[in-house]
C-alpha positions in Angstrom: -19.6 42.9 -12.2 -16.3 45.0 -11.8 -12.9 43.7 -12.5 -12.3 44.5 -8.4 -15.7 43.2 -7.2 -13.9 39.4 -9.1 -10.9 39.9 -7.5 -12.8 40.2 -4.4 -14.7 36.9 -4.6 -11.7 34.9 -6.0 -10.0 35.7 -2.7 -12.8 34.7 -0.6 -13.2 31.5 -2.4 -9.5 31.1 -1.6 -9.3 32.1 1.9 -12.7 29.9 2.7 -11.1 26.1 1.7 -12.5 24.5 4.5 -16.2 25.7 3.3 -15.8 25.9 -0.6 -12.7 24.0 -2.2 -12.2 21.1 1.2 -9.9 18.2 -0.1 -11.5 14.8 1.4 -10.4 13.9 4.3 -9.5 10.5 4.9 -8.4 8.8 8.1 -5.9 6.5 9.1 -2.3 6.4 9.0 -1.3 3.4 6.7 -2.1 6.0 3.5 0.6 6.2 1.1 2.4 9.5 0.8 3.9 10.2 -2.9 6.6 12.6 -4.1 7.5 14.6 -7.1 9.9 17.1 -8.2 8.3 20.6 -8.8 9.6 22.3 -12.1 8.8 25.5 -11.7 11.6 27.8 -12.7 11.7 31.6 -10.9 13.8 34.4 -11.0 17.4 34.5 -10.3 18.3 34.9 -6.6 20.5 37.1 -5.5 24.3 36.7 -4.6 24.8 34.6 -1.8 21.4 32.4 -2.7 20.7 29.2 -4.8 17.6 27.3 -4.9 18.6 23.7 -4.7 15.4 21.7 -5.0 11.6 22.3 -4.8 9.4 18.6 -4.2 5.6 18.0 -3.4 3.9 16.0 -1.1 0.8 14.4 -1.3 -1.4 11.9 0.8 -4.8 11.6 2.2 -6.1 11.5 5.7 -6.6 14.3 8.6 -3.1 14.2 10.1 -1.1 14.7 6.8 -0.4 18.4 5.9 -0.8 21.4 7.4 2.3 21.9 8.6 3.3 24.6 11.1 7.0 23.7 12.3 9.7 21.9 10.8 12.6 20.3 12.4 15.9 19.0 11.0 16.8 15.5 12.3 19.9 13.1 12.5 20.8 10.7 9.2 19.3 13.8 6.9 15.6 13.4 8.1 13.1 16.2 8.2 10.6 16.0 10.3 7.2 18.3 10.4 4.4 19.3 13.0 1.0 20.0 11.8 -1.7 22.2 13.5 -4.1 19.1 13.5 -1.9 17.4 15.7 0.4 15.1 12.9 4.2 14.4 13.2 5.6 13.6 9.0 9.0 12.4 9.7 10.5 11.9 6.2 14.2 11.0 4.5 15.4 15.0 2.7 14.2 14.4 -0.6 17.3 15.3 -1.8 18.6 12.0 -0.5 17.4 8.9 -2.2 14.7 7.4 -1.2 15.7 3.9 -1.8 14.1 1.0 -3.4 11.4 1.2 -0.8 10.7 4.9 -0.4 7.4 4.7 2.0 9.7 3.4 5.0 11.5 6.5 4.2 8.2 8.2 5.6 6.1 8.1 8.2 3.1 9.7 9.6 2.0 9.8 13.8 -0.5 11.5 16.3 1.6 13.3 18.1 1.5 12.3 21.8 0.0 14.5 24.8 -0.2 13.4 28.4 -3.8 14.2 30.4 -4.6 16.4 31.0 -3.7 18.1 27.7 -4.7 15.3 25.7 -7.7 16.9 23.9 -6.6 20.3 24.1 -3.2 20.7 22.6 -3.3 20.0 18.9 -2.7 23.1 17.2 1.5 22.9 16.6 2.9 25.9 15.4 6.8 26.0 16.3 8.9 23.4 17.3 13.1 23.8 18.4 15.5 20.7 19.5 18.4 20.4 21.6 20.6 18.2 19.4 22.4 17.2 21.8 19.9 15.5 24.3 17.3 14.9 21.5 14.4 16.6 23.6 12.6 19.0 21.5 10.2 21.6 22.5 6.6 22.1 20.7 4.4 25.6 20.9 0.5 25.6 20.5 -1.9 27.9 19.4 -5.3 28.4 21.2 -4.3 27.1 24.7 -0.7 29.1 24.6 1.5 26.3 25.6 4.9 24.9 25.4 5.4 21.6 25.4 8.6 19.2 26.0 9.3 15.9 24.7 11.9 13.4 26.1 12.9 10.0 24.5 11.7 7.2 26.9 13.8 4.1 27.6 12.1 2.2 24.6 12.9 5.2 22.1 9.6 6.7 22.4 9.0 10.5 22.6 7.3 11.2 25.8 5.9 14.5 27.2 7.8 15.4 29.9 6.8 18.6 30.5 4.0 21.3 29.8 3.6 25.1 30.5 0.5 26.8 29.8 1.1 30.5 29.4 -2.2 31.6 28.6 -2.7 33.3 31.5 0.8 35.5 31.1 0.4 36.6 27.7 -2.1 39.0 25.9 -2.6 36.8 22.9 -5.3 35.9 20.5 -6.5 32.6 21.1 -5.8 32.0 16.6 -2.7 34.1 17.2 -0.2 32.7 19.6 3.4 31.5 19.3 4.1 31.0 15.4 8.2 31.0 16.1 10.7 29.4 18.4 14.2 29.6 18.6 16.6 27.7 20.9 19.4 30.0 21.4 23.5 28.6 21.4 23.4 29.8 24.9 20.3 27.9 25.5 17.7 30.8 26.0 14.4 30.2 24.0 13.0 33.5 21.9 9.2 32.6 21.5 7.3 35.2 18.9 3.8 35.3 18.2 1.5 35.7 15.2 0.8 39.1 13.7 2.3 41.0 17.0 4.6 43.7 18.0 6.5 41.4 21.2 8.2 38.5 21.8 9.3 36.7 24.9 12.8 35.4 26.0 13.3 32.9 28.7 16.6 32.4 30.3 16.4 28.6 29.7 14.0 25.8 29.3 10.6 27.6 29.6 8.5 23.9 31.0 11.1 24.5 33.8 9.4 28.1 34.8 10.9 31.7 35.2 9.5 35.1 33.5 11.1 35.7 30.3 11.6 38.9 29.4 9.8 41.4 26.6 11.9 41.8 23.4 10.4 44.6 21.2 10.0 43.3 17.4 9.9 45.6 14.6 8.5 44.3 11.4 9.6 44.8 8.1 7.1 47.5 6.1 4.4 45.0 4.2 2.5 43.7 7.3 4.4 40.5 7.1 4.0 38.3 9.9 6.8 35.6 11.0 5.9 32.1 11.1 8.6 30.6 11.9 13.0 31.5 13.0 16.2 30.1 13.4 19.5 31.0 14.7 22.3 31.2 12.3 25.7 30.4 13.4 26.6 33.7 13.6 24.5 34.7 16.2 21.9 36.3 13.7 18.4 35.3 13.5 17.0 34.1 10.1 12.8 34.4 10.3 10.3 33.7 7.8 7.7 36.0 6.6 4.0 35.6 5.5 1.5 37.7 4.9 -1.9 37.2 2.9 -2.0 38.8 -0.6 -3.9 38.6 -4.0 -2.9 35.5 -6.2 -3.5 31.9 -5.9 -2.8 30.9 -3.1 -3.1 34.1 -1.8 -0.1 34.3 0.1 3.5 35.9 -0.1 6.5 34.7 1.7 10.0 36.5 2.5 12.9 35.4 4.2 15.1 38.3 6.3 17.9 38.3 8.5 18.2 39.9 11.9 21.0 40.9 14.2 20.4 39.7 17.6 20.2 42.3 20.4 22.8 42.9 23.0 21.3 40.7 25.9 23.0 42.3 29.0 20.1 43.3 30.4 20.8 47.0 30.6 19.3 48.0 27.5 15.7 47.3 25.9 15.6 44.4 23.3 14.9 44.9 19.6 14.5 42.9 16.8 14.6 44.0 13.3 14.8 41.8 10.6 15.6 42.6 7.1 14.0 41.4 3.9 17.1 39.3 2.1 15.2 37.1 0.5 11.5 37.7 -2.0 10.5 33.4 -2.1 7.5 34.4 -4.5 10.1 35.3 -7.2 12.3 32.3 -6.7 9.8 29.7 -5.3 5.9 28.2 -6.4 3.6 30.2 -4.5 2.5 29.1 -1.0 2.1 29.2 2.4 5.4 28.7 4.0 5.5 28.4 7.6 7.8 25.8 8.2 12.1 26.7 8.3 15.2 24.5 9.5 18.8 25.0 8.7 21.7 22.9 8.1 25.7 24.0 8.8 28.1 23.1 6.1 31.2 22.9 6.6 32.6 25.8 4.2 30.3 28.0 6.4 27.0 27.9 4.1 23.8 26.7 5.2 20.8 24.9 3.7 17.4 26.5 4.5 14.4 24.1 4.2 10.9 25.8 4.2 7.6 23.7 3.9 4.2 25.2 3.0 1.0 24.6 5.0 -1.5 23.1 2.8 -5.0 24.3 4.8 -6.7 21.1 3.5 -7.1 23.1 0.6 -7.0 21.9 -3.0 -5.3 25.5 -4.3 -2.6 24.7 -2.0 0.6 21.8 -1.7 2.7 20.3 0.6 5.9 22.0 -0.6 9.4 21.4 0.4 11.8 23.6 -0.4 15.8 23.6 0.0 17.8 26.5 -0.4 21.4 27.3 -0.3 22.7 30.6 1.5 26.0 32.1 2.6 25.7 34.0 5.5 28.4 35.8 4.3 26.8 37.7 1.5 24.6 39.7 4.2 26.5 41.6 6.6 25.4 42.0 10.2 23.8 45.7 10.0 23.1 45.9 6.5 21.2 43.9 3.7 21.3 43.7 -0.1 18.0 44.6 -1.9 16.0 41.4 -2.4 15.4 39.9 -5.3 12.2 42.2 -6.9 9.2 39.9 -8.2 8.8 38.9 -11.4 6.1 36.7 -13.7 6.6 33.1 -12.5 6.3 31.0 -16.1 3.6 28.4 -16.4 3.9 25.6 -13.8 4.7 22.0 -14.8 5.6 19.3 -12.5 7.3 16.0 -13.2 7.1 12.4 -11.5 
């Protein structure tokens, strides 16, 4: 057997967790959900970057992992969407989790009113309106945005769904991996793996056509799985694409300037790579971003990995420290090249 033929099985075995390398699942949602600091040292980030923390999660049951979208909550809380339908709401783990650290987690179906009840599950993007607290949640499969409202007992309600698969031309496995809520409270949807995005003037639940914004990928047929608007208008969008290794995936972070919107000229956007993660991170399959201001102007980027139910994959949280400074609008340094990650080690 050739050296490629190998190659060429290991990264079917990899791809194929649900058939080959499943971890149980177990249901309920009273499971307990442990955390660990990951020791993994990378490369040296460039100027501008610092990795501030890497930390696992693990726990059992069909709604934890597998998470798609990631939100960044009031009284440092972080709080992730799965694509089996699971809301993780969890205390930064940077924070400290206190002498009784599973209150500091929680894990819930996430509600959908009929008729949608059976039919939206698949979360992939998720934006909030910090002031208001509503937040917004995309699906894949049935193309559909979704709003959520607090209720007058503090519950999260829907209070509104679109379903757009009738106006867009997407895969039913490839639909809208990123949302953005602009400052000026447009919403910039992007699917998986294609060449367009949409932009509504406002709330999308609350109708009108958006409007086609061209995207240009970065060379490497990464796809985005997920953006975020810096404070300087800039978009930051995290990359994926499938590669050899285990897991088989690579993951960038770039930076794009966001396009004159007066409507007189075509929309663009073109992100560039600022940021290689497999040099400075473990290995996974990030698809989850959220920032948080400073007040000196830097930011904190959280990423969290989607685990596919697979046991060649983790939970991951990641926090990282940026200044936007250190990228100028129009231009980027080089990112950081890859290098030989050392032997992984882990401690409780």
């Amino acid at each position: 057997m050739t050296a490629r033929l190998v190659l060429i099985l290991c990264l079917a075995v990899a791809l194929a967790p649900g058939v080959w390398l499943r971890t149980p699942v177990v249901q309920g949602l009273d499971r307990p959900i442990t955390l660990r600091v990951i020791d993994e040292p990378g490369a040296d980030p460039p100027p501008g970057w610092s990795v501030q923390g890497v930390w696992e999660y693990s726990g059992d049951g069909l709604l934890f992992g597998g998470y798609s979208a990631l939100l960044a909550l009031d009284g440092a809380r972080l709080q992730a969407f799965s694509d089996r339908g699971g809301r993780f709401t969890f205390l930064q783990p940077d924070q400290s989790q206190g002498a009784f650290p599973q209150r500091a987690r929680s894990i819930a179906v996430q509600p959908v009113d009929e008729p949608y009840e059976m039919q939206l599950f698949d979360i992939e993007a998720a934006v909030r309106d910090p002031a208001t607290g509503d937040y917004w949640l995309a699906f894949e499969f049935r193309h559909a945005i979704a709003r959520y409202s607090l209720d007058g007992e503090g519950s999260d309600k829907t209070s509104g769904v679109r379903i757009i698969e009738d106006e867009v031309d997407w895969p039913g496995n490839a639909g809208a991996e990123a949302m953005v809520r602009l400052a000026d409270g447009r919403f910039l949807v992007i699917p998986e793996g294609g060449h367009g995005a949409l932009l509504y003037s406002g709330d999308p639940v609350a109708g009108g056509a958006p409007v086609p914004v061209a995207y240009t990928p970065p060379p490497g047929d990464f796809s985005v799985t997920d953006a975020a608007q810096l404070p300087d208008g800039r978009l930051a969008l995290l990359l994926r694409r499938v590669a050899w290794g285990v897991p088989p995936f690579e993951a960038l972070i770039a930076i794009a300037d966001w396009p004159d919107a007066s409507g007189d000229a075509d929309l663009v956007i073109a992100p560039r790579i600022v940021l290689d993660l497999k040099a400075v991170l473990p290995p996974d399959n990030y698809e989850g971003l959220a920032l948080r201001e400073h007040a000196d102007g830097t930011l904190n980027l959280w990423v969290i990995a989607d685990d596919n139910l697979s046991v060649m994959q983790r939970t991951l949280v990641a926090k990282l420290r940026f200044d936007p400074a250190a990228v100028p609008s129009g231009g980027a340094p080089e990112a950081n090249p890859p290098s030989k990650r050392p032997k992984q080690k882990a401690r409780e």
